[in-house]
C-alpha positions in Angstrom: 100.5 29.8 23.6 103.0 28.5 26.3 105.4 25.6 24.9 102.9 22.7 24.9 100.0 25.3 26.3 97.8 28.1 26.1 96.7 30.4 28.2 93.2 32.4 28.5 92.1 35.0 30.2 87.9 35.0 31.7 86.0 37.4 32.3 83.2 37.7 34.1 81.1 38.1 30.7 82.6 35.1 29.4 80.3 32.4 28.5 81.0 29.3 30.7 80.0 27.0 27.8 81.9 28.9 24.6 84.8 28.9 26.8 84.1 24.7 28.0 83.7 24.0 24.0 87.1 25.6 22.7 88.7 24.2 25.8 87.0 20.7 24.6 88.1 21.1 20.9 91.9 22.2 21.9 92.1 18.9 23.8 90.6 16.7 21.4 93.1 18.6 19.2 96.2 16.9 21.0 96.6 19.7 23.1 97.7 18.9 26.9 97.2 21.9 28.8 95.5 25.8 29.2 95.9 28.0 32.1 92.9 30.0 32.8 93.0 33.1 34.7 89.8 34.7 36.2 89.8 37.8 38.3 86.8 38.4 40.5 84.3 36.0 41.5 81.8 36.2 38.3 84.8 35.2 36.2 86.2 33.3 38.5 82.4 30.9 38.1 82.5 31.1 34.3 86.0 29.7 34.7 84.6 26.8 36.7 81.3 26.1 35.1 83.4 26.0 31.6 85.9 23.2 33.1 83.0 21.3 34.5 81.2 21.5 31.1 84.6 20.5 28.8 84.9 17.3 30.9 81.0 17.2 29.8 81.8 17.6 26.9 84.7 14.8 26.1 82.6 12.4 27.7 79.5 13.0 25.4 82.2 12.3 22.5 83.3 9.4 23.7 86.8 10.9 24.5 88.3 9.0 27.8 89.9 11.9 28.5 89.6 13.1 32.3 90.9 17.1 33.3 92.8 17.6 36.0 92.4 20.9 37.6 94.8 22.6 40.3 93.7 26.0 41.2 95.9 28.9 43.1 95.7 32.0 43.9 97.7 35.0 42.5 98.5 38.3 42.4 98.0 40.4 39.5 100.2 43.8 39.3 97.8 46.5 37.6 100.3 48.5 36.6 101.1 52.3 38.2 97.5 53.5 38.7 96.7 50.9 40.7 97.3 51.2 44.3 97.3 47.1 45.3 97.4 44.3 43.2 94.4 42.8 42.4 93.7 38.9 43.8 92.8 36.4 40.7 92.3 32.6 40.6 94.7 30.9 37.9 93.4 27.4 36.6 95.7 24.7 35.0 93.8 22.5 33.0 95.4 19.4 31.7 94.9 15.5 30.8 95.1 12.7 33.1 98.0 11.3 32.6 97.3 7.3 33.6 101.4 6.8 34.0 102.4 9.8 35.8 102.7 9.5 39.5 99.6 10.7 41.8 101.1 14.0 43.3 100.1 16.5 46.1 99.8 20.1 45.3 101.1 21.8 48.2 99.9 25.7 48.7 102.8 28.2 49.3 102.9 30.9 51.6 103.4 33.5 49.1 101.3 34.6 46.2 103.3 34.4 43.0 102.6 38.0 41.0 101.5 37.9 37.3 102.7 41.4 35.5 100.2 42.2 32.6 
C-alpha cells in the first residue's frame, strides 16, 4: 500500500474476475485508489476486463460508486540483465469524486521509469 492506495501487479495469468472482485471489495472497504501495473498485452487485457467487471460488480451491490480509470504508459527497468526496459501499461483506479473538478489528463512526452 501507497498512503491512501495500493498497488498490484497483473499478470497475464491473472484472472480478470479474482482480480475485479478484490478490487470491488477494497472499494467497498473505503478504499479510494489501486494502481495496477500490467506488462504485455495478455496482462495488460486481464487488467482491463477486471476494471470493467469491478464497476460490474459495485453496481450489482447497489454501490453508486463509478471508477475512474487513467491509463499511461511506462517504462519498467529490468535490472542489469536486461538490455532495454520493458514497455508496461500502469492503471489508476479510483472513485468518482462528484465535487472534484472535471480534469484533462494530458500525455507527456517522456515515459516515466518504474525500478523493480
Amino acid at each position: 500500500m501507497n498512503g491512501n492506495g495500493m498497488t498490484m501487479r497483473v499478470a497475464a495469468s491473472t484472472r480478470a474476475r479474482s482480480l475485479a472482485g478484490a478490487i470491488a471489495k477494497y472499494m467497498r472497504g473505503g478504499g479510494s485508489h489501486i494502481t495496477l501495473q500490467a506488462i504485455g498485452p495478455e496482462a495488460v487485457a486481464q487488467a482491463s476486463k477486471a476494471v470493467a467487471t469491478a464497476q460490474e460488480m459495485l453496481e450489482q451491490s447497489r454501490d453508486e460508486s463509478k471508477l475512474v480509470v487513467r491509463m499511461r504508459w511506462v517504462l519498467v527497468d529490468a535490472g542489469e540483465d536486461s538490455e532495454e526496459p520493458v514497455t508496461a501499461m500502469q492503471f489508476d483506479v479510483q472513485r468518482e469524486d462528484e465535487s472534484a473538478p472535471k480534469t484533462t489528463v494530458a500525455v507527456a512526452n517522456e515515459i516515466p521509469v518504474l525500478h523493480v
